[in-house]
N, C-alpha and C positions, 0 to 999 in steps of 0.2 A: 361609275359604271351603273348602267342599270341594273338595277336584282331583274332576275329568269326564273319566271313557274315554269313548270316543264308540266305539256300536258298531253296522254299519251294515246295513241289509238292502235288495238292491236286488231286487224283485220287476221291476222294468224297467230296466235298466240304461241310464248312458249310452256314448253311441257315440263317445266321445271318445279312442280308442286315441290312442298315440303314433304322429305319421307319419314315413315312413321321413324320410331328409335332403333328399333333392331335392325330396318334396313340401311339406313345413314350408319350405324357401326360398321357393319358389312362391306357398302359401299368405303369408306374412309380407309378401309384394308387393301383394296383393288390397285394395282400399280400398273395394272396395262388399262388403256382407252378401250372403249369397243370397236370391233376390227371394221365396223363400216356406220360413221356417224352420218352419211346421207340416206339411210335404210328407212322410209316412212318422210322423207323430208320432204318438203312440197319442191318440186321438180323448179329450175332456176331457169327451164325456158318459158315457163306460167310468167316469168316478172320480168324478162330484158328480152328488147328486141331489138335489132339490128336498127340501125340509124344513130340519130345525135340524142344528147345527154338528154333525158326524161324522165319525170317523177315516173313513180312503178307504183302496183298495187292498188292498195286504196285510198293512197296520199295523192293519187293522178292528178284530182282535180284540185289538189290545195295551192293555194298563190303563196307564194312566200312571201313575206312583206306586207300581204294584203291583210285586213283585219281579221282578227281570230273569231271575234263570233258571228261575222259573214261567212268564215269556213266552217266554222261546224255543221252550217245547214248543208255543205256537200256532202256528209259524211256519214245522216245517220242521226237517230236517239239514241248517247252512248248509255254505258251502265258505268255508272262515277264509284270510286272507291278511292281510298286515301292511301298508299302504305307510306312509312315516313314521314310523315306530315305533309308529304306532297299531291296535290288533286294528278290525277291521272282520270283517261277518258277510256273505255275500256271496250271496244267495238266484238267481242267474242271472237267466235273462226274457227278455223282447222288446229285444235293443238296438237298436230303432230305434224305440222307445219314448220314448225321449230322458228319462226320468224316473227320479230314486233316490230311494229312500225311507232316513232312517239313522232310529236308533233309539236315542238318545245315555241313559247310563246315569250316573247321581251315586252314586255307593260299589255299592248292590245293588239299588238302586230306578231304576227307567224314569224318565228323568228328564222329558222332550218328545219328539216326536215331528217329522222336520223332512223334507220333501217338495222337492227340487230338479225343479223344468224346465228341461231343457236346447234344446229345439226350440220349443216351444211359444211361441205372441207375444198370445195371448188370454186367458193366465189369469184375471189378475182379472174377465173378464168371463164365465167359467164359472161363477167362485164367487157374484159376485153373480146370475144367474142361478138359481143353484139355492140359495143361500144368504140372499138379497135384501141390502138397504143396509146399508153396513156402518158404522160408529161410527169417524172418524179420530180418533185419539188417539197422542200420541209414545210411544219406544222408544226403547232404547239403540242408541247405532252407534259404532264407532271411525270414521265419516268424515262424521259429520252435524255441522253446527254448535251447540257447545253440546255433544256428545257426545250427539245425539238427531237422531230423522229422525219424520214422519209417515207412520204405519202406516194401513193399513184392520185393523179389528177385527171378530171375529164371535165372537157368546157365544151357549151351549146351558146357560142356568142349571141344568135338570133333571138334565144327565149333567154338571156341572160340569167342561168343557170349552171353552174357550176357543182363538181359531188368529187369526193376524195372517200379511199378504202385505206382503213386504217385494221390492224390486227395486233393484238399485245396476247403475248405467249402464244405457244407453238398451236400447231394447228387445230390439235384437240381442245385448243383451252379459251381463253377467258374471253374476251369480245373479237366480235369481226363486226365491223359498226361500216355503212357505208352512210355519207354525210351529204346532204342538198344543202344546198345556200344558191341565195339570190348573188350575182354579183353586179358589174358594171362595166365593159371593155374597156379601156383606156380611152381609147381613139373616140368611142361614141361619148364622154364626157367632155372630152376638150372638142369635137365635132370638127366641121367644116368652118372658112371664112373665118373673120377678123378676131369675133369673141369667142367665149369657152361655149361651149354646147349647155351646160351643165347650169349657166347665169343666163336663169328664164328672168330675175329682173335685174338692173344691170346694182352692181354692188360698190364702186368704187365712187367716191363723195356722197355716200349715202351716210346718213346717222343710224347709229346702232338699232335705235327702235324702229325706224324705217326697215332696217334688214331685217327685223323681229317679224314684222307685219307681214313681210317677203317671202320669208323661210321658216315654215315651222317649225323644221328642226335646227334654229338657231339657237346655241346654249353662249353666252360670254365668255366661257371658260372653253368649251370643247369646240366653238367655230359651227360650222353649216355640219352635221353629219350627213352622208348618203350613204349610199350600198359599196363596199370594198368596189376596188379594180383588180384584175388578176392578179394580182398576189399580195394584195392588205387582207390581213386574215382574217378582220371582222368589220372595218366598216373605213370609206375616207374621210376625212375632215379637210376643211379649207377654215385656217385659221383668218381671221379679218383682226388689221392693224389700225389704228385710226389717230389721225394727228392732234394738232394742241386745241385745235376749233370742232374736236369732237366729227371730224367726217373721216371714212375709211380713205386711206392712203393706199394702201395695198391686200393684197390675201394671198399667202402661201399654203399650198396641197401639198404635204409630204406622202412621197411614196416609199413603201417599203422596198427594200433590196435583198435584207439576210435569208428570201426564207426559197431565193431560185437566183440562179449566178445569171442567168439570161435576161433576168425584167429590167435592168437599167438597159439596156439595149432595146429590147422591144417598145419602151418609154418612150427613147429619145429618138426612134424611129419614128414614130408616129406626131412627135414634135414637130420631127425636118418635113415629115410631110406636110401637116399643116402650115409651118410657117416657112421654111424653107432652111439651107445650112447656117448652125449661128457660127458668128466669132466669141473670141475668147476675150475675158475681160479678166487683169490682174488683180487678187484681191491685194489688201494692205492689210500689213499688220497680222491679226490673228482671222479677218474674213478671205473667206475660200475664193477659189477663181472660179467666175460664173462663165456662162454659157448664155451669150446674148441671141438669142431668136429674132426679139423685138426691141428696138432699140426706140420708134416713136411710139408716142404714148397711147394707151398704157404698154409700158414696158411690158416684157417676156424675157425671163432670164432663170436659166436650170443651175442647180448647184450641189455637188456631192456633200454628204456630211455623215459622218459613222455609216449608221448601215441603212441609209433611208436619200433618196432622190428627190430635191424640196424642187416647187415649183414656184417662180413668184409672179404675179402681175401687180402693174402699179409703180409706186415713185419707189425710192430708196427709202 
C-alpha cells in the first residue's frame, strides 16, 4: 500500500480552539449538547446545489487524481503548520463556519477529497436535497461490525466522481465527514466493441516490460492499478498472467461484491450488453463454473469466488 500525507485546506475553519483549564473543567461537567449546533454555522445552501454529484467549496476546482502540486496553484498561498507531525495546508475563513475541507494526497496525486461538519445537525438532508436519493451500500470502518458500516452514496457517472456521508456517534458528536473520490463506471472500463475500453495498448503476448512501458501504473505484484469501479472501495487492479516463454496469457479484474448485494448484477449486465448472453462452463474439481461471454479468442469468461466477481480474458 502506498503511505498517504494527508494535506489539509480549510476554506472554513473549525472553531474548535483549545480552552483554557477552568473552561474544559466546566465544559467536561456539561451532559446536555447545546440546544441548536447550527446557530452561527455557515448556511448548507452556500455549498450544495441541486443537480449531480460536485465538488463544493473551495475544493471546486480540485481534480482528483490529478497532481497535487498542479492543485495547489487552484487554491491559493496556504499558511503550512504541522500538528502531529503531519503537513496540513491551512487556507483560513469563517471560523464560525464550523466546516474543514482537507485534501488528502497518495505519493503526488490528489488522492480524495474529505469535508468535515463540525456545527452543522442537517447534513444529510442538504445533500439529498440537492443531490436526491442516495444508493446505501457498505464501506470500511475500524468500528463497524464486520469491519464495515452503511453509507449513503451519490454517483455523477459523467465527471466520474463519486462522495459517500459517513456519521460515527449520535448527532451532536464526533465526525460527520462527506467523502469525494474519483471512480470509474464499469461499463466505460470494458467500453464498446471487441476489446476492454480500459487496454489503450493491447496486453495479451506482450512481455512484462513491454507492459511496464505501457502502463505506468504497472507494479508485478499489484497488476495495472486504475481508479475503483462502483463499488471497489479504493482502486481496480487487472492482474497479468504470463506463460513459460515469459508472454502474458491472460489478465483477470476482480470486482468486489461484499460491500452492495446489487453490483454482481449491474456487472454482469453490462457484460451481456457488450458481449451478449454467455453460457455456462462446468468447472472440475475444486475450479468454479464460469460464465463464457467469449468463447473465440481472446476468451471472456466471469466467475464467482467469496466475495468478489473475477473477470478473465485470454487462454486458460
Amino acid at each position: 500500500m502506498l503511505k498517504t500525507a494527508t494535506v489539509a485546506l480549510s476554506a472554513l475553519a473549525f472553531a474548535f480552539a483549545a480552552p483554557a483549564c477552568g473552561k474544559k473543567d466546566k465544559q467536561s461537567k456539561q451532559k446536555k449538547p447545546p440546544k441548536d449546533l447550527n446557530k452561527n454555522a455557515k448556511p448548507l445552501s452556500d455549498l450544495f446545489k441541486k443537480g449531480p454529484v460536485t465538488l463544493i467549496g473551495p475544493a471546486a476546482g480540485v481534480e482528483i487524481g490529478g497532481d497535487f502540486e498542479a492543485q495547489k496553484t487552484k487554491l491559493g498561498k496556504p499558511k503550512m503548520f504541522s500538528p502531529d507531525g503531519e503537513n496540513f495546508y491551512d487556507w483560513g475563513g469563517d471560523k464560525k463556519g464550523g466546516i474543514r475541507f482537507t485534501v488528502n494526497k497518495d505519493e503526488h496525486k490528489v488522492d480524495y477529497v474529505e469535508v468535515e461538519f463540525a456545527r452543522h445537525t442537517n447534513v444529510k438532508d442538504a445533500i439529498v436535497g440537492a443531490w436526491g436519493s442516495p444508493t446505501i451500500a457498505a464501506h470500511w470502518t475500524m468500528k463497524g461490525p464486520g469491519g464495515k458500516v452503511k453509507v449513503p452514496y451519490w454517483f455523477n457517472p459523467a465527471a466520474h466522481l463519486r462522495a459517500y456521508y459517513h456519521q460515527e456517534g449520535n448527532e451532536v458528536g464526533k465526525q460527520k465527514l462527506l467523502i469525494f473520490e474519483r471512480y470509474q463506471p464499469f461499463a466505460k472500463l470494458i467500453g464498446e466493441g471487441d476489446k476492454m475500453a480500459f487496454e489503450t495498448t493491447p496486453i495479451l503476448g506482450k512481455t512484462e516490460d513491454e507492459i511496464k512501458k505501457a502502463y505506468a501504473d504497472y507494479d508485478p505484484k499489484f497488476g495495472i492499478s486504475m481508479p475503483p469501479v462502483e463499488w471497489n472501495p479504493k482502486f481496480t487492479q487487472v492482474f497479468v498472467r504470463f506463460d513459460k516463454k515469459g508472454k502474458a496469457k491472460n489478465y483477470r479484474i476482480p470486482l468486489k461484491l461484499e460491500f452492495y448485494a446489487k453490483a454482481k448484477d449491474g456487472y454482469l449486465a453490462a457484460l451481456e450488453k457488450k458481449f451478449g448472453k454467455p453460457t455456462t462452463e462446468r468447472g472440475t474439481g475444486k475450479e468454479p463454473d464460469v460464465m463464457v461471454f467469449r468463447k473465440q479468442d481472446p476468451r471472456v469468461v466471469a466467475y464467482e469466488n467469496h466475495d468478489s466477481l473475477s473477470i478473465v480474458v485470454g487462454k486458460k
